[in-house]
VEXTINU-11175 format. One record per residue (C-alpha): residue number from 1; residue in three letters; x, y, z. Coordinates in Angstrom, 3 decimals, decimal comma, padded with zeros to 6 digits. Example, Ala and Ser with C-alpha at 12.3 -4.5 7.8 and 13.67 -1.06 7.14 Angstrom:
2
{seq 1	type ala	east 012,300	north -004,500	up 007,800}
{seq 2	type ser	east 013,670	north -001,060	up 007,140}
// end
This chain:
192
{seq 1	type unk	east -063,877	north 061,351	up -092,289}
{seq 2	type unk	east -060,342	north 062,211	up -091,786}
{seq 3	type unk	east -059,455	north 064,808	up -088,826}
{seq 4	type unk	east -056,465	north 066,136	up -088,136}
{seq 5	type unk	east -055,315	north 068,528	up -085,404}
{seq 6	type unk	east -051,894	north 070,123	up -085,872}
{seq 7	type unk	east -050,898	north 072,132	up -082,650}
{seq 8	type unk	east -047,934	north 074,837	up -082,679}
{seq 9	type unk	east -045,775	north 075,351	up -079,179}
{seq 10	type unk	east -044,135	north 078,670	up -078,606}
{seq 11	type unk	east -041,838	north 078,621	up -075,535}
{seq 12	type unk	east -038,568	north 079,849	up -074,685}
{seq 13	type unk	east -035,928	north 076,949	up -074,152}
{seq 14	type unk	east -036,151	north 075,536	up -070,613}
{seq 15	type unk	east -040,299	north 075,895	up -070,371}
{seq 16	type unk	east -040,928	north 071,823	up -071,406}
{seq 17	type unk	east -042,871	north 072,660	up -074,478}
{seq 18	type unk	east -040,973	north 070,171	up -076,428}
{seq 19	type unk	east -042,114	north 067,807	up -072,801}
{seq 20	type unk	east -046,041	north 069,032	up -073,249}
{seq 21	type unk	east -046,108	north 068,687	up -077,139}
{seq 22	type unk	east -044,732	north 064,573	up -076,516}
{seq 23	type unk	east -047,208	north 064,392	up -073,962}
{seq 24	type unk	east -050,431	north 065,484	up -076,490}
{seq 25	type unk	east -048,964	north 063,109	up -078,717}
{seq 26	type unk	east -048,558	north 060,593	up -076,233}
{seq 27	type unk	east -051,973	north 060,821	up -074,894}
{seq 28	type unk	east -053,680	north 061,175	up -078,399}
{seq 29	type unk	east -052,042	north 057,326	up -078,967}
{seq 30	type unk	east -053,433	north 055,885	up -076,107}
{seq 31	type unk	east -056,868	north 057,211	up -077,350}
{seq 32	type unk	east -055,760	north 054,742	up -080,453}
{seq 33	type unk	east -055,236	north 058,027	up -082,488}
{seq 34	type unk	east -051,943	north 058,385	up -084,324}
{seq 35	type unk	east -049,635	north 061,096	up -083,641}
{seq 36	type unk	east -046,366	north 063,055	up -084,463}
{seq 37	type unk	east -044,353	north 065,360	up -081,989}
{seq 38	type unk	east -041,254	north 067,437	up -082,881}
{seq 39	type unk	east -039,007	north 070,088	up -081,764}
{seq 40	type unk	east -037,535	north 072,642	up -083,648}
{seq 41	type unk	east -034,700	north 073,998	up -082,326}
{seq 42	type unk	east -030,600	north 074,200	up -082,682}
{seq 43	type unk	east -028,638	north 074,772	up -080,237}
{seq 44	type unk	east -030,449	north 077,456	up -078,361}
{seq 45	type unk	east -029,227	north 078,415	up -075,120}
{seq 46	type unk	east -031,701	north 078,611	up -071,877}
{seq 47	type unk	east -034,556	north 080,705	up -072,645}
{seq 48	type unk	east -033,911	north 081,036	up -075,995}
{seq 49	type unk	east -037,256	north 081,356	up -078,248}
{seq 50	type unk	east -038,229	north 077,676	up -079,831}
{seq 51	type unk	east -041,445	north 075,948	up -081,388}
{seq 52	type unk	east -042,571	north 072,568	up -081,222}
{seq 53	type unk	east -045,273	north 070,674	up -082,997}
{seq 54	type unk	east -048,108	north 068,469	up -082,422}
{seq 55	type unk	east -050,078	north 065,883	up -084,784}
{seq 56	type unk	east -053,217	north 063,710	up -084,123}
{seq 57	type unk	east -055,286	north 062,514	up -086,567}
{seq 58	type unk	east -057,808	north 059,206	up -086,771}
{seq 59	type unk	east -055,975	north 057,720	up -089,765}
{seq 60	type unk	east -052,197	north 057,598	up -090,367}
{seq 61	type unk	east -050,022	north 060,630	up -090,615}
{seq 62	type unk	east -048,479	north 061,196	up -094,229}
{seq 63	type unk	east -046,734	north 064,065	up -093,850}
{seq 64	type unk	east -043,330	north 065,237	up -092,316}
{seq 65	type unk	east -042,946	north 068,775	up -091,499}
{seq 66	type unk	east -042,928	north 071,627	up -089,510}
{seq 67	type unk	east -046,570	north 073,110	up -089,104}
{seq 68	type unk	east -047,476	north 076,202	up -091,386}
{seq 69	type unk	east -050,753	north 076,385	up -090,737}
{seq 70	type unk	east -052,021	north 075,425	up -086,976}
{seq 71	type unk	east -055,023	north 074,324	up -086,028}
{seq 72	type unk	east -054,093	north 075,545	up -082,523}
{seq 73	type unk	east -050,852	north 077,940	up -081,184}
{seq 74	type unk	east -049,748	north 077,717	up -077,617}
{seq 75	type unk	east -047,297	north 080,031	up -075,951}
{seq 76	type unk	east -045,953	north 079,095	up -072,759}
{seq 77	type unk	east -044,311	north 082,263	up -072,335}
{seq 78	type unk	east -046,436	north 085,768	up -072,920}
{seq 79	type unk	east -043,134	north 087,490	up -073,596}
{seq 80	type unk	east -042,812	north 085,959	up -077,080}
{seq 81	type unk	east -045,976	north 087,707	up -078,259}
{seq 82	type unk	east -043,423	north 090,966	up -078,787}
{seq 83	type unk	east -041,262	north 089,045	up -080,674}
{seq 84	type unk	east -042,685	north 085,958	up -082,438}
{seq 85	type unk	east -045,851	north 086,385	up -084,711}
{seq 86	type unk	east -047,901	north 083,314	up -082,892}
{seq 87	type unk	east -050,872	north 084,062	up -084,849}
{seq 88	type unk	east -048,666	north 083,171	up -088,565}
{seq 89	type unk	east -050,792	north 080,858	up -090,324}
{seq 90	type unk	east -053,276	north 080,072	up -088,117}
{seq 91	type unk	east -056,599	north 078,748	up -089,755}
{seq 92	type unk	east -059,856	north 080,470	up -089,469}
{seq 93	type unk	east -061,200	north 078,553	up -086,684}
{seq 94	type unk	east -058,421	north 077,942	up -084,901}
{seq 95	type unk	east -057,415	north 079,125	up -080,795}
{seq 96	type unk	east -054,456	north 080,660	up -079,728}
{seq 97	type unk	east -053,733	north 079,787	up -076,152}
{seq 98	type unk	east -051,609	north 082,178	up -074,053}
{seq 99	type unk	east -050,243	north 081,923	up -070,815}
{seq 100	type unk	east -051,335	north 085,015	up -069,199}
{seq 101	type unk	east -053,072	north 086,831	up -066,215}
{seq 102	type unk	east -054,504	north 088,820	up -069,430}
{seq 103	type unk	east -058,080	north 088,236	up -070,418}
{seq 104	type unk	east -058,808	north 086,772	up -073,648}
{seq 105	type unk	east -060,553	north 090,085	up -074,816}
{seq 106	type unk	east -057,148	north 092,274	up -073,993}
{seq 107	type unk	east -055,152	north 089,061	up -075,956}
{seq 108	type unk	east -057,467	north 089,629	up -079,204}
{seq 109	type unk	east -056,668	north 093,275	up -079,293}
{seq 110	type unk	east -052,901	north 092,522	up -079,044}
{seq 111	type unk	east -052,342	north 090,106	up -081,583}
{seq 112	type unk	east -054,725	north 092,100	up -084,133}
{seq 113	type unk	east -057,305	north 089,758	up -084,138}
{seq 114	type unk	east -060,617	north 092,265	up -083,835}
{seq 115	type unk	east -062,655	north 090,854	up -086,198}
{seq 116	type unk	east -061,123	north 087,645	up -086,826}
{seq 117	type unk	east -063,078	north 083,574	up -086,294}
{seq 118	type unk	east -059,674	north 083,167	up -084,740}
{seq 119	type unk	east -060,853	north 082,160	up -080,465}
{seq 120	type unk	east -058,523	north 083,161	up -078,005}
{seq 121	type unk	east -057,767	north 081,558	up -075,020}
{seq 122	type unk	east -055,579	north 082,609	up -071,308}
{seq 123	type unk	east -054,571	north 080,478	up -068,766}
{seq 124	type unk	east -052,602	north 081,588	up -065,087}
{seq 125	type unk	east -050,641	north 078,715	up -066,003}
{seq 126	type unk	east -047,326	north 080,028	up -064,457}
{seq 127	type unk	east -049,646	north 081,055	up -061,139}
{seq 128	type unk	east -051,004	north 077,678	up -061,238}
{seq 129	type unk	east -047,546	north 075,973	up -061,455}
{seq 130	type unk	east -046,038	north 077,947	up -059,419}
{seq 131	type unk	east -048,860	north 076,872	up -056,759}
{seq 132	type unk	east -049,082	north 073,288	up -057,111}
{seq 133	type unk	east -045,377	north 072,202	up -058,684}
{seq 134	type unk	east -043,702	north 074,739	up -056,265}
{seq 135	type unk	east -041,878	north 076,114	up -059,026}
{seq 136	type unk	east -042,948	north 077,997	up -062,562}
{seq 137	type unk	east -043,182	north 075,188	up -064,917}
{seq 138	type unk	east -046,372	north 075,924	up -067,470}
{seq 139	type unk	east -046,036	north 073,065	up -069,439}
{seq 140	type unk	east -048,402	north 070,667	up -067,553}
{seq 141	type unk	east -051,222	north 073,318	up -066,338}
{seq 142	type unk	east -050,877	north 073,898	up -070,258}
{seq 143	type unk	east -052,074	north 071,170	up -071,567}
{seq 144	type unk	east -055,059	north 071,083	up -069,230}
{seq 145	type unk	east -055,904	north 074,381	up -071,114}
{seq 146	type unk	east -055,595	north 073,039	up -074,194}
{seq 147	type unk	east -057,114	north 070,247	up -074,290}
{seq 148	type unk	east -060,084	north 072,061	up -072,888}
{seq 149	type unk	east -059,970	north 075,268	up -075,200}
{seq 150	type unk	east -059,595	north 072,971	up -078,263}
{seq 151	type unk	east -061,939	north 070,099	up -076,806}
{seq 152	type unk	east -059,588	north 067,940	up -078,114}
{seq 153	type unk	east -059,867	north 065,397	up -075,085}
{seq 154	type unk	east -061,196	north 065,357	up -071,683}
{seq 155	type unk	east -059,053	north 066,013	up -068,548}
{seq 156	type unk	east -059,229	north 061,912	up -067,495}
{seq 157	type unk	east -056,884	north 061,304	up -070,131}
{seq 158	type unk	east -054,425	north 063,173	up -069,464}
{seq 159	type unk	east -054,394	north 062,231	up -066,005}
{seq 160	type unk	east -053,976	north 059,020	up -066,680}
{seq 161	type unk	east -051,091	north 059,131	up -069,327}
{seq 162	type unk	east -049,451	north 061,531	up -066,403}
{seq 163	type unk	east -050,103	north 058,995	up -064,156}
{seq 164	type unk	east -048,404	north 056,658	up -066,339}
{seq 165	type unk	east -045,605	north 058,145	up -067,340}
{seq 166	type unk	east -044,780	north 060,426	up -064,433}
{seq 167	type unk	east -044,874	north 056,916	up -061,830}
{seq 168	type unk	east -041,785	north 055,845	up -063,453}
{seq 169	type unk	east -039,519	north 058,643	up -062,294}
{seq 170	type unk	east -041,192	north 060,916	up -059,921}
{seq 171	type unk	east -042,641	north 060,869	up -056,354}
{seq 172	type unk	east -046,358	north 060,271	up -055,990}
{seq 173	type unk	east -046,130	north 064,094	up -054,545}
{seq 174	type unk	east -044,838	north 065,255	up -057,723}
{seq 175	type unk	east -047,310	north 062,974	up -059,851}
{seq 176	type unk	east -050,167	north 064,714	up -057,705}
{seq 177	type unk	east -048,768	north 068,301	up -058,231}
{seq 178	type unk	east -048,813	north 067,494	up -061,863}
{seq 179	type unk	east -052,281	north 066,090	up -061,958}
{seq 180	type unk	east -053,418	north 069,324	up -059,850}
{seq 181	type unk	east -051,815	north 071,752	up -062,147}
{seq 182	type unk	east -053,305	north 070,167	up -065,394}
{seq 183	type unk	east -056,904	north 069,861	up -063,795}
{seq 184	type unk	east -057,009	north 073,243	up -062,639}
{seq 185	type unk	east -055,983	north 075,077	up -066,040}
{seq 186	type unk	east -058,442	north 072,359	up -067,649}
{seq 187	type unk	east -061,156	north 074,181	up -065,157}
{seq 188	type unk	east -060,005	north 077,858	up -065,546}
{seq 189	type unk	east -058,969	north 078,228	up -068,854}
{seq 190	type unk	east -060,652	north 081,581	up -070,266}
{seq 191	type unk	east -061,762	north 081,048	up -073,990}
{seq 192	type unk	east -063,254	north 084,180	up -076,289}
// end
């Protein structure tokens, strides 16, 4: 049976979506599944509204192009939701992940979703950076969330790709911060 998972990053330039979407990917191939990653962006200055997208899937990956219809949205920045319908295209049993203090009740009523098979999820995921990395990075503490709001893998992982990838640049501190932030969003995430 053929299962893929297309995921759709909203972030404004600067956030690392276009980081945390490579990293899904990433992680999804060491689970031997195959995977896509792509921005989309120009030449956007600093905090300028982008997307990125995500593909895993258990056989190979025929198609090339942006995704219109998400299996799962996340926004790294709750100030988007104003300007940027997130919830375009999403399929009926999809999750919309937000970073937000905001429950996943108050998120439903925003985005017009009353109603709708559509689960929403909220993460602290700025609070959480801001706590472990020292500064307010939601990329990492987001994919914790959403690979727990989407059970699309387990925490271990993700640690372990982190681990990987993160030992060839950075400290052991910041490799533990990392690890931290992504295992306590994978433990707080709020899903409705």
């Amino acid at each position: 049976m053929q299962q893929l998972t297309e995921i759709r990053w909203h972030a404004r330039a600067g956030q690392g979506a276009v980081t945390a979407a490579k990293l899904v990917a990433e992680t999804a191939l060491e689970l031997d599944q195959y995977m896509q990653a792509m921005p989309e962006y120009g030449p956007e200055r600093m905090g300028a509204p982008i997307k990125a997208f995500t593909r895993i899937s258990n056989v190979p990956i025929e198609i090339h192009c942006n995704i219109e219809n998400p299996d799962a949205v996340v926004v790294l920045d709750e100030t988007l939701l104003a300007i940027v319908d997130v919830a375009e295209g999403i399929r009926s049993n999809g999750v919309i992940l937000v970073n937000t203090c905001k429950t996943p009740d108050a998120l439903r009523a925003e985005l017009g979703l009353q109603g709708s098979s559509v689960r929403v999820a909220s993460i602290d995921a700025s609070g959480i950076s801001l706590e472990t990395l020292k500064r307010d990075m939601p990329n990492t503490p987001m994919i914790g969330a959403l690979a727990k709001a989407t059970e699309l893998f387990d925490v271990a992982p993700i640690v372990s790709h982190l681990t990987k990838t993160f030992g060839k640049k950075f400290s052991q501190e910041v490799i533990d911060a990392n690890i931290a932030s992504v295992t306590r969003a994978f433990e707080e995430v709020s899903v409705g």
